[in-house]
PyMOL Python script that loads the backbone (N, CA, C, O; Angstrom):
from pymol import cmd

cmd.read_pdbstr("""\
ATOM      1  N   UNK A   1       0.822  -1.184   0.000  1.00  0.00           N
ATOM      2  CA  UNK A   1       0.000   0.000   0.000  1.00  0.00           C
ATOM      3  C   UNK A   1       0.876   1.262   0.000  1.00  0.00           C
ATOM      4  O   UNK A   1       0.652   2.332  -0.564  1.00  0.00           O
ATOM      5  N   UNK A   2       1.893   0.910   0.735  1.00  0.00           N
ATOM      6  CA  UNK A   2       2.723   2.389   0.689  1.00  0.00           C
ATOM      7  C   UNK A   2       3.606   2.405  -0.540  1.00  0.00           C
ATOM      8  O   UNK A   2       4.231   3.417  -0.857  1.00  0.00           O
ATOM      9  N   UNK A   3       3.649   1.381  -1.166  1.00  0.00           N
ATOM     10  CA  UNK A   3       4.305   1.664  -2.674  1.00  0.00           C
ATOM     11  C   UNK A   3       3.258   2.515  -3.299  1.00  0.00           C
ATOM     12  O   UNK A   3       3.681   3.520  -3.871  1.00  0.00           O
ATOM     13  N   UNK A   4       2.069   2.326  -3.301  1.00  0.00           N
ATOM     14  CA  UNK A   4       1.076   2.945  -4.205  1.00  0.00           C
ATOM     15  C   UNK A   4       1.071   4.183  -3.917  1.00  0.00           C
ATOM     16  O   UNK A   4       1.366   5.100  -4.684  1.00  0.00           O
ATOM     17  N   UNK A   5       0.674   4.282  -2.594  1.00  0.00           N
ATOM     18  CA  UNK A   5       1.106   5.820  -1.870  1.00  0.00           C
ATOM     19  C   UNK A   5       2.569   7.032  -2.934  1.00  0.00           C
ATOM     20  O   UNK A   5       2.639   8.140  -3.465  1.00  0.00           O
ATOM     21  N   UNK A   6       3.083   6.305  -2.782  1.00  0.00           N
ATOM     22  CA  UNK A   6       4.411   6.914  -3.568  1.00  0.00           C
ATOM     23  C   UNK A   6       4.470   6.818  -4.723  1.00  0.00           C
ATOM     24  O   UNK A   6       5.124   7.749  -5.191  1.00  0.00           O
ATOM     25  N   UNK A   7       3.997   5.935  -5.679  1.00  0.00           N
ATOM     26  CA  UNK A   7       3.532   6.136  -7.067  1.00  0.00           C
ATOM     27  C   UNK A   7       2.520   6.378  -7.836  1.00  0.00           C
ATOM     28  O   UNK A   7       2.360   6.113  -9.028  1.00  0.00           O
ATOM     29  N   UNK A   8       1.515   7.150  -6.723  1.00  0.00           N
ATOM     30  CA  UNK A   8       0.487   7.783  -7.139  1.00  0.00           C
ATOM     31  C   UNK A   8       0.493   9.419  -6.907  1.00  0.00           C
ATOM     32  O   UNK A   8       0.001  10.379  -7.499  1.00  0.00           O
ATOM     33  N   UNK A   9       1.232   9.248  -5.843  1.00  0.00           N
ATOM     34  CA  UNK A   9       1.409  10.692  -5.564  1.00  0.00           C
ATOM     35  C   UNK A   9       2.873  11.356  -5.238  1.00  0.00           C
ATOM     36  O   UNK A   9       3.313  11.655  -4.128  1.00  0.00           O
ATOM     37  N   UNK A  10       3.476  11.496  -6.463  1.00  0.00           N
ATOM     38  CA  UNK A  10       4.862  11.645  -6.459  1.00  0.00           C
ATOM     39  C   UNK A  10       5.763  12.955  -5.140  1.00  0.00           C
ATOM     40  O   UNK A  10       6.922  12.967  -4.726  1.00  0.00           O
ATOM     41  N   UNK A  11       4.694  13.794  -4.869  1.00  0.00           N
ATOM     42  CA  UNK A  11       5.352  14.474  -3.741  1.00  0.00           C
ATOM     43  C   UNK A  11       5.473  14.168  -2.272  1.00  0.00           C
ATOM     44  O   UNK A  11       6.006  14.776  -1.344  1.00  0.00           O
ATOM     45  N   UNK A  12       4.764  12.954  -2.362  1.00  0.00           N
ATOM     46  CA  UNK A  12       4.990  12.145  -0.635  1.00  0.00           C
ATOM     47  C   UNK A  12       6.558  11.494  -1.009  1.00  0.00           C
ATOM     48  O   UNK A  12       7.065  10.921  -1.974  1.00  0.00           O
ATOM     49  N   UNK A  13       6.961  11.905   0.243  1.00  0.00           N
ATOM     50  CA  UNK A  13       8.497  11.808   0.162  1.00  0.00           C
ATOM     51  C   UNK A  13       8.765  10.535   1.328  1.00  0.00           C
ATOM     52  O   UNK A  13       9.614   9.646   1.385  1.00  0.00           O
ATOM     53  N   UNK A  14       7.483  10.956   2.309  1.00  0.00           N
ATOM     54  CA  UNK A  14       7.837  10.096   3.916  1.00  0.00           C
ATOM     55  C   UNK A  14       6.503   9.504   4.190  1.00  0.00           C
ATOM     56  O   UNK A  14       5.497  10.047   3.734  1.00  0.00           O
ATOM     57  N   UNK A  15       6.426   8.345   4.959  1.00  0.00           N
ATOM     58  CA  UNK A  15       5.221   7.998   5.207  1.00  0.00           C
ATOM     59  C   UNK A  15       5.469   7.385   6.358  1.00  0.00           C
ATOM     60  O   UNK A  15       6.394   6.576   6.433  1.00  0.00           O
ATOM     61  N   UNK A  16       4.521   7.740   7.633  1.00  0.00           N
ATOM     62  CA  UNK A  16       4.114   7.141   8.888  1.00  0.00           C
ATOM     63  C   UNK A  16       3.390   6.683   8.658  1.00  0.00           C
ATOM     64  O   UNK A  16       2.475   7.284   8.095  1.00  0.00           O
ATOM     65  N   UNK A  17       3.289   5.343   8.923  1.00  0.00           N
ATOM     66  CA  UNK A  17       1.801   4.123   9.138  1.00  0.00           C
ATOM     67  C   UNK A  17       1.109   4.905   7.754  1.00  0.00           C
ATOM     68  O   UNK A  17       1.932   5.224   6.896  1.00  0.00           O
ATOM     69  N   UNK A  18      -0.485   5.269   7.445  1.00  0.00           N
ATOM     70  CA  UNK A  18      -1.090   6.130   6.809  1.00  0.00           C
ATOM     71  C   UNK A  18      -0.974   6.909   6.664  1.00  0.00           C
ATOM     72  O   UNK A  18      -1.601   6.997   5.608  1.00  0.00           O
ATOM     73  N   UNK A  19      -0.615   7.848   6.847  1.00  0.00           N
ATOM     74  CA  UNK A  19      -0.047   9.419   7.109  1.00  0.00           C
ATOM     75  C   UNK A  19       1.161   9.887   6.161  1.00  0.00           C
ATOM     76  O   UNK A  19       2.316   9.735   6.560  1.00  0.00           O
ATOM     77  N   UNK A  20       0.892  10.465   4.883  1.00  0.00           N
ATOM     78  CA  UNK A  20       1.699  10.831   4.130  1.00  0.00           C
ATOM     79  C   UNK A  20       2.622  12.257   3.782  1.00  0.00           C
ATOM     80  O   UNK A  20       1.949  13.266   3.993  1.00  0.00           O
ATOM     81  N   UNK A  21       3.486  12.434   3.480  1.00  0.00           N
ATOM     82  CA  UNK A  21       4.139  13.449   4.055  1.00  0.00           C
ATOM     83  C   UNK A  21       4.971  14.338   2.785  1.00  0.00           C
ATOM     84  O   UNK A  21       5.437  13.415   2.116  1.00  0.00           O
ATOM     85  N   UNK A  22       5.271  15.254   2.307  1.00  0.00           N
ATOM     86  CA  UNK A  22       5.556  16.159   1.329  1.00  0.00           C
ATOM     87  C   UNK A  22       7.137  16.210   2.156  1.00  0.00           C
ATOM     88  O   UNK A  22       7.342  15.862   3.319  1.00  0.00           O
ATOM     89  N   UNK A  23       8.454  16.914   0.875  1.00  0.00           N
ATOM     90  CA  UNK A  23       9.578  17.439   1.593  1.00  0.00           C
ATOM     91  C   UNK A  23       9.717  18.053   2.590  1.00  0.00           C
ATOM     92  O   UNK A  23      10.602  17.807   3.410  1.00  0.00           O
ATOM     93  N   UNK A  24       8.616  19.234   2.733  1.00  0.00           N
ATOM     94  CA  UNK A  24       8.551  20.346   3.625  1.00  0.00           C
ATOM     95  C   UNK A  24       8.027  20.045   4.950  1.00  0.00           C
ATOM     96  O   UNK A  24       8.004  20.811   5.913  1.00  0.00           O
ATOM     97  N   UNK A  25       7.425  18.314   4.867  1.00  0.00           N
ATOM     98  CA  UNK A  25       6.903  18.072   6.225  1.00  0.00           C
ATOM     99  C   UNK A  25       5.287  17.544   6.052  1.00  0.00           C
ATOM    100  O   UNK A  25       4.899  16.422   6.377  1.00  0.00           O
ATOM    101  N   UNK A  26       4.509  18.530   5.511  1.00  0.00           N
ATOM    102  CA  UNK A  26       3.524  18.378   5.172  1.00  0.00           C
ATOM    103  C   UNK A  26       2.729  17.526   5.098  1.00  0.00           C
ATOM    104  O   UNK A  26       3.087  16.677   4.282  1.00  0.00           O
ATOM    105  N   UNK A  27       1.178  17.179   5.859  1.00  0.00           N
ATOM    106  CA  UNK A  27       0.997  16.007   5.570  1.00  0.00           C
ATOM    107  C   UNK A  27       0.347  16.223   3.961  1.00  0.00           C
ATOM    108  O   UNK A  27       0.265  17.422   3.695  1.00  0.00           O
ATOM    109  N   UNK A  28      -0.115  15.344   2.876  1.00  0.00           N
ATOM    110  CA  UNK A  28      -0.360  15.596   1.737  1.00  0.00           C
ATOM    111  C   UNK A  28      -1.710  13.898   1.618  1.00  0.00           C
ATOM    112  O   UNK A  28      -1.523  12.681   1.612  1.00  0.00           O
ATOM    113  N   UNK A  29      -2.942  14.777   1.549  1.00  0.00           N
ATOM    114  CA  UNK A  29      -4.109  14.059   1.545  1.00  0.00           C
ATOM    115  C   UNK A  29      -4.005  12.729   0.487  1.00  0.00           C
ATOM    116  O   UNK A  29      -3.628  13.134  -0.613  1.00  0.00           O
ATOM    117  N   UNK A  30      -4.111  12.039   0.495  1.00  0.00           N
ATOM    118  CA  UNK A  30      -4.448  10.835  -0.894  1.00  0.00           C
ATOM    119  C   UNK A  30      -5.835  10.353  -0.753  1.00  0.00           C
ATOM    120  O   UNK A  30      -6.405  10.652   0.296  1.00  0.00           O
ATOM    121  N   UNK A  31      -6.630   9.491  -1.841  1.00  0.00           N
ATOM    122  CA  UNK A  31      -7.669   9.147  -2.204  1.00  0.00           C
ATOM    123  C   UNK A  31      -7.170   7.682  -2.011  1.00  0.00           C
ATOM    124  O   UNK A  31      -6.352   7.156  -2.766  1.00  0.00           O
ATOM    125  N   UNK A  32      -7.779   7.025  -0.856  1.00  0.00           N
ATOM    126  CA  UNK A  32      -7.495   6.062  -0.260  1.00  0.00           C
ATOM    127  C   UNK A  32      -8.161   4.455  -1.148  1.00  0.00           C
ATOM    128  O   UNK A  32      -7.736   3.301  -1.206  1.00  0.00           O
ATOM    129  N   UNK A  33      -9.418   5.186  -1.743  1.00  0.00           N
ATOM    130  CA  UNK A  33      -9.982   4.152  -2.861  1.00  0.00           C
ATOM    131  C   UNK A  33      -9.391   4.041  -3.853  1.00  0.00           C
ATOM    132  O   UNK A  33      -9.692   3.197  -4.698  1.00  0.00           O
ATOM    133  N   UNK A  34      -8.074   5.155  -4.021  1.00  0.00           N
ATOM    134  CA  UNK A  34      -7.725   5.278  -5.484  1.00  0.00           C
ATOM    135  C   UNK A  34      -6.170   4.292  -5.072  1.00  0.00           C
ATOM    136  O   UNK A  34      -5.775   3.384  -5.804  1.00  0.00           O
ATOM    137  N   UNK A  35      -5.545   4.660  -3.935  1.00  0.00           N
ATOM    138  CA  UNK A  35      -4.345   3.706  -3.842  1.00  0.00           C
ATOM    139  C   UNK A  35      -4.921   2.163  -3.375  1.00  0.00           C
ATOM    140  O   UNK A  35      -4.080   1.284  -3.562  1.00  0.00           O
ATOM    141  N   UNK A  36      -5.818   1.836  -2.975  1.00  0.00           N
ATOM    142  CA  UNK A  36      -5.904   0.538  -2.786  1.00  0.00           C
ATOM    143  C   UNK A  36      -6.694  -0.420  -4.125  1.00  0.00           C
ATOM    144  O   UNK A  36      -6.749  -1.650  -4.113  1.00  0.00           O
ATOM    145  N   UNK A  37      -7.362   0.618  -5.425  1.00  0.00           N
ATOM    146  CA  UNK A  37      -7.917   0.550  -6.358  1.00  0.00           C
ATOM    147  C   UNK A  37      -5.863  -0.259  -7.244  1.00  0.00           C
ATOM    148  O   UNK A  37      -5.664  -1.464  -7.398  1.00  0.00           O
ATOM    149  N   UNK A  38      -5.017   0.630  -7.535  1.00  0.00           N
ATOM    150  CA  UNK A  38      -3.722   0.451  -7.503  1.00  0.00           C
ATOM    151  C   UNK A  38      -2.852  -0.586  -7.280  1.00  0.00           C
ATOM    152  O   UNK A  38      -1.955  -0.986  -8.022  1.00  0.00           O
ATOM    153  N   UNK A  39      -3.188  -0.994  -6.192  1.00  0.00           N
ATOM    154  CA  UNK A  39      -2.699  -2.378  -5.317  1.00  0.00           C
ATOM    155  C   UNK A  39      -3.386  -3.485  -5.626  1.00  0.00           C
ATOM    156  O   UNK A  39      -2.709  -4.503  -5.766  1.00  0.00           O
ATOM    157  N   UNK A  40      -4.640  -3.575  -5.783  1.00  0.00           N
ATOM    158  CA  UNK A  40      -5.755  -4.631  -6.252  1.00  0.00           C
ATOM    159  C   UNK A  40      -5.758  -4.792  -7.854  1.00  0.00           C
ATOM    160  O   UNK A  40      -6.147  -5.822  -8.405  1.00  0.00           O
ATOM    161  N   UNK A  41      -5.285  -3.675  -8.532  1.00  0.00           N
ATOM    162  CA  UNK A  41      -4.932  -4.124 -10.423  1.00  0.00           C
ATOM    163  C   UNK A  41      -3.865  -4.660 -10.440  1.00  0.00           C
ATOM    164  O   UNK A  41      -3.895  -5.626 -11.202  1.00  0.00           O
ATOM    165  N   UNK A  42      -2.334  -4.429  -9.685  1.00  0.00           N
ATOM    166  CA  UNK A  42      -1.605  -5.398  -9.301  1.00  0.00           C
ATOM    167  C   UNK A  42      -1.249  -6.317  -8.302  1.00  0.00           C
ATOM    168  O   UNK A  42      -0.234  -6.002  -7.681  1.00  0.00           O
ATOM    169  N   UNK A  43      -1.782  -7.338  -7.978  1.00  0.00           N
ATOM    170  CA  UNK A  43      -1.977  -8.046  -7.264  1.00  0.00           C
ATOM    171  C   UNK A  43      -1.985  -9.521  -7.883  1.00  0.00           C
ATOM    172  O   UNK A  43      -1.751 -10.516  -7.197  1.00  0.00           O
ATOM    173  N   UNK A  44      -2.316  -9.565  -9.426  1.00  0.00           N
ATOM    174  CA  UNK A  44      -1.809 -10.593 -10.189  1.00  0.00           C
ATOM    175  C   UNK A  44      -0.018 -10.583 -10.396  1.00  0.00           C
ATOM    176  O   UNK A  44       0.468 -11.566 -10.956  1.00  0.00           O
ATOM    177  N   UNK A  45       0.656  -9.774 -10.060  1.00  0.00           N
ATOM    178  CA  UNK A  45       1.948  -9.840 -10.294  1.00  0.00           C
ATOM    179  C   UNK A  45       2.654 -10.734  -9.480  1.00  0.00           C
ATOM    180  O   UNK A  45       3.418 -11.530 -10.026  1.00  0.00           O
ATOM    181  N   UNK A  46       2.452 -10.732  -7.618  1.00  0.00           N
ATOM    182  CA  UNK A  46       2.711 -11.124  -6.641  1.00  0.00           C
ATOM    183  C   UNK A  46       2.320 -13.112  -7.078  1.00  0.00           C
ATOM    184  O   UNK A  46       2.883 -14.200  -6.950  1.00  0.00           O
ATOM    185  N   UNK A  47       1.258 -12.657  -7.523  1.00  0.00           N
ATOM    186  CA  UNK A  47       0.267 -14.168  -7.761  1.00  0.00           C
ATOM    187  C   UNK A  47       0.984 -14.907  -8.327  1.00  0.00           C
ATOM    188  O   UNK A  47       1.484 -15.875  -7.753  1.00  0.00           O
ATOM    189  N   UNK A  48       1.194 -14.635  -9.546  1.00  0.00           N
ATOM    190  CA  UNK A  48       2.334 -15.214 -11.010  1.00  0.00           C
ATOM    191  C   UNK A  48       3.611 -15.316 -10.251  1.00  0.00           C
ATOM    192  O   UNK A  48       4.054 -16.435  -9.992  1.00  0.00           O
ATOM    193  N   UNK A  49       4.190 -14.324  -9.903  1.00  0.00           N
ATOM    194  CA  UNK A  49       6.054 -14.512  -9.444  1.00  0.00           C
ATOM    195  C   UNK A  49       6.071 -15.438  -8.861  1.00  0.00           C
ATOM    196  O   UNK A  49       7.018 -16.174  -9.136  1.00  0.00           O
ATOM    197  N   UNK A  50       4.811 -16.083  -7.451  1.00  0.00           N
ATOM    198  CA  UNK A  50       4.835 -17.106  -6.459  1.00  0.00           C
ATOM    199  C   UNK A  50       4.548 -18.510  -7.231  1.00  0.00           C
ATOM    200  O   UNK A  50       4.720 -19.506  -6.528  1.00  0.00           O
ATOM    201  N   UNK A  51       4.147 -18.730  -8.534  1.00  0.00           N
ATOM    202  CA  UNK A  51       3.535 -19.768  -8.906  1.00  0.00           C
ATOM    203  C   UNK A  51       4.259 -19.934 -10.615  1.00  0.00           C
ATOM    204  O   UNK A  51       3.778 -20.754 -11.398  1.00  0.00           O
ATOM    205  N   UNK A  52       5.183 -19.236 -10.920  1.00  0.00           N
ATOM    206  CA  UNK A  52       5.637 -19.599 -11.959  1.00  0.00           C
ATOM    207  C   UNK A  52       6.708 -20.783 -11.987  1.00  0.00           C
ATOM    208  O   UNK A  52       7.169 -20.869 -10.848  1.00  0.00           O
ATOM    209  N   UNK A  53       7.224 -21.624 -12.735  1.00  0.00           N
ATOM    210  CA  UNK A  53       8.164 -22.353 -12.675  1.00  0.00           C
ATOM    211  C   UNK A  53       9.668 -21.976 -12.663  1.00  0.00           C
ATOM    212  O   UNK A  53       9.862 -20.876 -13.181  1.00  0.00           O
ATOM    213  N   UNK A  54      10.841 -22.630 -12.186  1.00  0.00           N
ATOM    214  CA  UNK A  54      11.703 -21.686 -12.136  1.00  0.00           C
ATOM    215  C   UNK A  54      12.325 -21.458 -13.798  1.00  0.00           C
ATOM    216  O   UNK A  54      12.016 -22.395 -14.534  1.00  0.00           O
ATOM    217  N   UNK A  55      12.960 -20.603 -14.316  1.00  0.00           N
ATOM    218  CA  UNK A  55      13.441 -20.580 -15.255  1.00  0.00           C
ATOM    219  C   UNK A  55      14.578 -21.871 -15.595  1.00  0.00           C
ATOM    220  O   UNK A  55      14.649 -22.337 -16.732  1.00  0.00           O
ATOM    221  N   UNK A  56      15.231 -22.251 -14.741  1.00  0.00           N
ATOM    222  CA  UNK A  56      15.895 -22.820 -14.778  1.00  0.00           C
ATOM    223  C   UNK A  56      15.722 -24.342 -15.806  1.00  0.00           C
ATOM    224  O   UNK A  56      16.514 -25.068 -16.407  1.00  0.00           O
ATOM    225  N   UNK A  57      14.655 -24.320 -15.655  1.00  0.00           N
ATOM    226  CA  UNK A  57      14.000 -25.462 -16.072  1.00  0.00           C
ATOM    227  C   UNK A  57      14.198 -25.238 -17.384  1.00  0.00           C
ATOM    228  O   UNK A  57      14.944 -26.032 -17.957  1.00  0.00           O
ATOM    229  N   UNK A  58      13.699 -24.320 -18.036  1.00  0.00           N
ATOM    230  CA  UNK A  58      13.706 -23.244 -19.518  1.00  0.00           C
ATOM    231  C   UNK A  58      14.590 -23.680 -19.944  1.00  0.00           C
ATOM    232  O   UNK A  58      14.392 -24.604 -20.732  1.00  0.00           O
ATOM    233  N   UNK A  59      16.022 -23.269 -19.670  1.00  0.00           N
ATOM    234  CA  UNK A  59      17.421 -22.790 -19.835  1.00  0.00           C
ATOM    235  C   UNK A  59      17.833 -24.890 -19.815  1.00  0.00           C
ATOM    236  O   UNK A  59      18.480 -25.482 -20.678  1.00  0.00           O
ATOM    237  N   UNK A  60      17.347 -25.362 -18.864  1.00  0.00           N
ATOM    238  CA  UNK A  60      17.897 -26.582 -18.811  1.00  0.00           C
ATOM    239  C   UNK A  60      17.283 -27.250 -20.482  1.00  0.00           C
ATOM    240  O   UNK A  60      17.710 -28.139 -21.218  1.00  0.00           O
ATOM    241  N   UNK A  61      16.578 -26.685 -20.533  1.00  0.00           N
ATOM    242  CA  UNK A  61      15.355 -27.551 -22.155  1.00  0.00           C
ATOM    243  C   UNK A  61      16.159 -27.296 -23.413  1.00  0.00           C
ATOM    244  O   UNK A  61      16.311 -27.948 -24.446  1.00  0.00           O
ATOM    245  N   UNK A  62      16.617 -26.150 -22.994  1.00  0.00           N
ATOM    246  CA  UNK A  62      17.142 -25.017 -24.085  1.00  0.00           C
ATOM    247  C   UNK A  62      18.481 -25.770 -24.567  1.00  0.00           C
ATOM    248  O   UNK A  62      18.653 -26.267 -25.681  1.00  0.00           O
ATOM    249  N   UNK A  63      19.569 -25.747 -23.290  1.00  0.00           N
ATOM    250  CA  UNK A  63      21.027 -26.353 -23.311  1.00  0.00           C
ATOM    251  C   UNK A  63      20.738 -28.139 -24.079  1.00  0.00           C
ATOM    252  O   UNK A  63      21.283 -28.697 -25.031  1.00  0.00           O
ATOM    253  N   UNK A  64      19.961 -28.458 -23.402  1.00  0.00           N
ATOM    254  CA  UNK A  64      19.650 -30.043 -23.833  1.00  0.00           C
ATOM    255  C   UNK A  64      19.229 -29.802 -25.495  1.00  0.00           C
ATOM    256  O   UNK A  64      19.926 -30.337 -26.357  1.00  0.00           O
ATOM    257  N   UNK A  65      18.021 -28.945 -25.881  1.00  0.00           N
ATOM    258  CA  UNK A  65      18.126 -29.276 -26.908  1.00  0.00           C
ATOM    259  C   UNK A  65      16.626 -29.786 -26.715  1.00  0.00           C
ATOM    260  O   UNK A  65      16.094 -29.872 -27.822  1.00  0.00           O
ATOM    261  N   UNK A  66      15.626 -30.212 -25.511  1.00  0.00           N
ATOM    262  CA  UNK A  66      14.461 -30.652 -25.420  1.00  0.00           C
ATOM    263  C   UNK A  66      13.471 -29.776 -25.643  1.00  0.00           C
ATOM    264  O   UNK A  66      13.112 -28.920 -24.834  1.00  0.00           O
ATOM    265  N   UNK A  67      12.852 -30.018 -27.085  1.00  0.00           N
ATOM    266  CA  UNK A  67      12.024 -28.965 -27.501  1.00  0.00           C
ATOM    267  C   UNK A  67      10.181 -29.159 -26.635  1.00  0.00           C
ATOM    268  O   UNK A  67       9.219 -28.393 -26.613  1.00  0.00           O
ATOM    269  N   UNK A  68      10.394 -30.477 -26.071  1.00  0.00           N
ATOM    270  CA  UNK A  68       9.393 -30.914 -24.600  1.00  0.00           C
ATOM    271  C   UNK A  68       9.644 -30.381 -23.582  1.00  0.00           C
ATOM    272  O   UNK A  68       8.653 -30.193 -22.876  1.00  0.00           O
ATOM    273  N   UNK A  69      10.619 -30.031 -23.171  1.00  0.00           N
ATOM    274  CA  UNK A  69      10.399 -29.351 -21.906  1.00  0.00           C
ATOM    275  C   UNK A  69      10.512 -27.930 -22.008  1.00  0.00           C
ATOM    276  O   UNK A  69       9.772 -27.186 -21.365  1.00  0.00           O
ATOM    277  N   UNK A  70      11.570 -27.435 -22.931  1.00  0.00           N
ATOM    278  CA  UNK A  70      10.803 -26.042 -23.231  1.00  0.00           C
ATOM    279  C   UNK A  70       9.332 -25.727 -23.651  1.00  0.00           C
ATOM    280  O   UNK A  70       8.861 -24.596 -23.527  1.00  0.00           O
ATOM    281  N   UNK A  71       8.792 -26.543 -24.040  1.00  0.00           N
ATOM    282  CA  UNK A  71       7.394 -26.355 -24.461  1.00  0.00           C
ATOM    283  C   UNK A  71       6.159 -26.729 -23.243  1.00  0.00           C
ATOM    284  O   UNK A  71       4.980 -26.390 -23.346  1.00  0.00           O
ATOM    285  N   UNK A  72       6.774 -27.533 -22.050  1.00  0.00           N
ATOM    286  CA  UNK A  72       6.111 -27.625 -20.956  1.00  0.00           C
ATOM    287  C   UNK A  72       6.287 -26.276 -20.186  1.00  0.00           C
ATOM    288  O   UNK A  72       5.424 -25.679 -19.544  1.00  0.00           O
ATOM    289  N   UNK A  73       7.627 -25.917 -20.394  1.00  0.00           N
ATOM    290  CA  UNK A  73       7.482 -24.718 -19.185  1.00  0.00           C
ATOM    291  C   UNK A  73       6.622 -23.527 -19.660  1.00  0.00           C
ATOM    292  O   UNK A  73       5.919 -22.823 -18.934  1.00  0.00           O
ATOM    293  N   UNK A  74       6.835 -23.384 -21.352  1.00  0.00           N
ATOM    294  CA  UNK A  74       5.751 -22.128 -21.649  1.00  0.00           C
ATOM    295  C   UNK A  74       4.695 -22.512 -21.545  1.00  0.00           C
ATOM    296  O   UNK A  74       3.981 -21.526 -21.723  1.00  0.00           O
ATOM    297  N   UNK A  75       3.846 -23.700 -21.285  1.00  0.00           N
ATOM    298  CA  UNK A  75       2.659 -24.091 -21.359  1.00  0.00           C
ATOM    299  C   UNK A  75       2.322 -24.048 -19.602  1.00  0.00           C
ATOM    300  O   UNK A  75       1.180 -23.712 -19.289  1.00  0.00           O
ATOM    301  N   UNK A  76       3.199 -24.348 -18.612  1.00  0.00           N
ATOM    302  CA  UNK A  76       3.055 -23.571 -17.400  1.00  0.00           C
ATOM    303  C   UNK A  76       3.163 -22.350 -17.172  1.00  0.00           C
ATOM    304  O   UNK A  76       2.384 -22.004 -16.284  1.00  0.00           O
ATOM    305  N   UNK A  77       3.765 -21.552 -17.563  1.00  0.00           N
ATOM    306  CA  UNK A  77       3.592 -20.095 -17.804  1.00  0.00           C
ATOM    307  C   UNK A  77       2.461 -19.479 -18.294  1.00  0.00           C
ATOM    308  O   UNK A  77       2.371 -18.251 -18.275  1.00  0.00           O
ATOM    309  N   UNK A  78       1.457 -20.291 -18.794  1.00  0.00           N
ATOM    310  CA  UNK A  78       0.807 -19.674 -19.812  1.00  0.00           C
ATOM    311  C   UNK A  78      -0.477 -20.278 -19.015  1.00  0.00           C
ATOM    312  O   UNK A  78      -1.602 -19.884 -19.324  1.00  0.00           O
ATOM    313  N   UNK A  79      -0.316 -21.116 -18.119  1.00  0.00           N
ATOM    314  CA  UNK A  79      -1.451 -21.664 -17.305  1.00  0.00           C
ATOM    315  C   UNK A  79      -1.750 -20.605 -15.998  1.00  0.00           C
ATOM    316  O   UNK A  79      -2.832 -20.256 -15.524  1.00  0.00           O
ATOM    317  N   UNK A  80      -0.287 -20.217 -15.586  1.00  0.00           N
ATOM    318  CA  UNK A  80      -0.170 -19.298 -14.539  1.00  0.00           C
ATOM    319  C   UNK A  80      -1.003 -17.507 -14.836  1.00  0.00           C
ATOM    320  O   UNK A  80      -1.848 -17.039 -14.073  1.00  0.00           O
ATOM    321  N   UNK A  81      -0.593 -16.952 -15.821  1.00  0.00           N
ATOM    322  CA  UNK A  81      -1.263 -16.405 -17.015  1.00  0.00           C
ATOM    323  C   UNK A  81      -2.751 -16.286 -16.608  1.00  0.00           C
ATOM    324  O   UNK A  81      -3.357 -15.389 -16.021  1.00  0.00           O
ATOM    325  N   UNK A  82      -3.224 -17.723 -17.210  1.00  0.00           N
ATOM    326  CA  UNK A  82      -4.302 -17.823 -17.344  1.00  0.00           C
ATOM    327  C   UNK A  82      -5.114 -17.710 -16.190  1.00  0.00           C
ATOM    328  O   UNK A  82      -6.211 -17.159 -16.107  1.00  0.00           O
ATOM    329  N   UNK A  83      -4.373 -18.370 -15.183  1.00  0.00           N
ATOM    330  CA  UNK A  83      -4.964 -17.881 -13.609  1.00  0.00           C
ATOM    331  C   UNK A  83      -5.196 -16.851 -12.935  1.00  0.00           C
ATOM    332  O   UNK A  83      -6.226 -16.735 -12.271  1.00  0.00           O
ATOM    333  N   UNK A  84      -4.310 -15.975 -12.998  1.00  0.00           N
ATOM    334  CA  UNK A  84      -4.002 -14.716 -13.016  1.00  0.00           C
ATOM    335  C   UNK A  84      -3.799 -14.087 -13.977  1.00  0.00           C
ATOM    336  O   UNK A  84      -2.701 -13.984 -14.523  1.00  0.00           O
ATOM    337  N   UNK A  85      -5.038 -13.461 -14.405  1.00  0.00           N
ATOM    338  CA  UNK A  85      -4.737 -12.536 -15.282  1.00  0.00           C
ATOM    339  C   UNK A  85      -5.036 -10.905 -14.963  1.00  0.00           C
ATOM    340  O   UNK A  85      -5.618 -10.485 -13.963  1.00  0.00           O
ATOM    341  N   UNK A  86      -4.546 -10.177 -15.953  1.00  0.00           N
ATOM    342  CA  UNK A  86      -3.813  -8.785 -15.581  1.00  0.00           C
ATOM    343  C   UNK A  86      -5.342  -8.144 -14.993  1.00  0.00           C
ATOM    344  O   UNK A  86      -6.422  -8.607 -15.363  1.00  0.00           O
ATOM    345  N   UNK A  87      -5.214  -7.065 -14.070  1.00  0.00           N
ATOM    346  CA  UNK A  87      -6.444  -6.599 -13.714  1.00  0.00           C
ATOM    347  C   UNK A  87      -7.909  -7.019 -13.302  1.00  0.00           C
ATOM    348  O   UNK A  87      -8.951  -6.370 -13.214  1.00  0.00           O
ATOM    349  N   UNK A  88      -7.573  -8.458 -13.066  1.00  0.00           N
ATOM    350  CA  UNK A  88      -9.014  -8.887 -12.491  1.00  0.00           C
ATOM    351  C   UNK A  88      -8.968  -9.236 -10.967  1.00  0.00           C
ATOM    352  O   UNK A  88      -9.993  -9.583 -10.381  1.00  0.00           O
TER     353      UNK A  88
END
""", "prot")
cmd.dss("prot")
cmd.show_as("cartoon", "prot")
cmd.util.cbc("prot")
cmd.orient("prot")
């Protein structure tokens, strides 16, 4: 939430708990539906990073030459994707 805080409203510099704060000190109001609106369109990102396969796997398909297991991992990727998708 406090990332959103700061990339919604580029002059909050400092933030206590809720309480957002300008250079000069200032507290500086935000639209609290609008940063948690923010956080909830990305929230598929967190979803995907935790549930993707490791790359490694990729790279292992790749070196081998296994055009099956590169083709399993994009087809898990693409399931993960499908689970999470952008903005819902």
């Amino acid at each position: 939430m406090i990332e959103a805080i700061y990339k919604l409203y580029p002059q909050v510099v400092r933030t206590l708990g809720e309480t957002a704060y300008d250079a000069d000190g200032n507290e500086v109001a935000y639209d609290k539906a609008a940063v948690q609106a923010y956080v909830n369109a990305r929230d598929y990102i967190a979803k995907r990073a935790a549930e993707y396969p490791s790359m490694t796997d990729y790279l292992d398909g790749i070196v081998k030459g296994d055009q099956a297991q590169v083709q399993a991992y994009i087809d898990a990727c693409l399931a993960v994707k499908a689970k999470y998708p952008k903005g819902a």
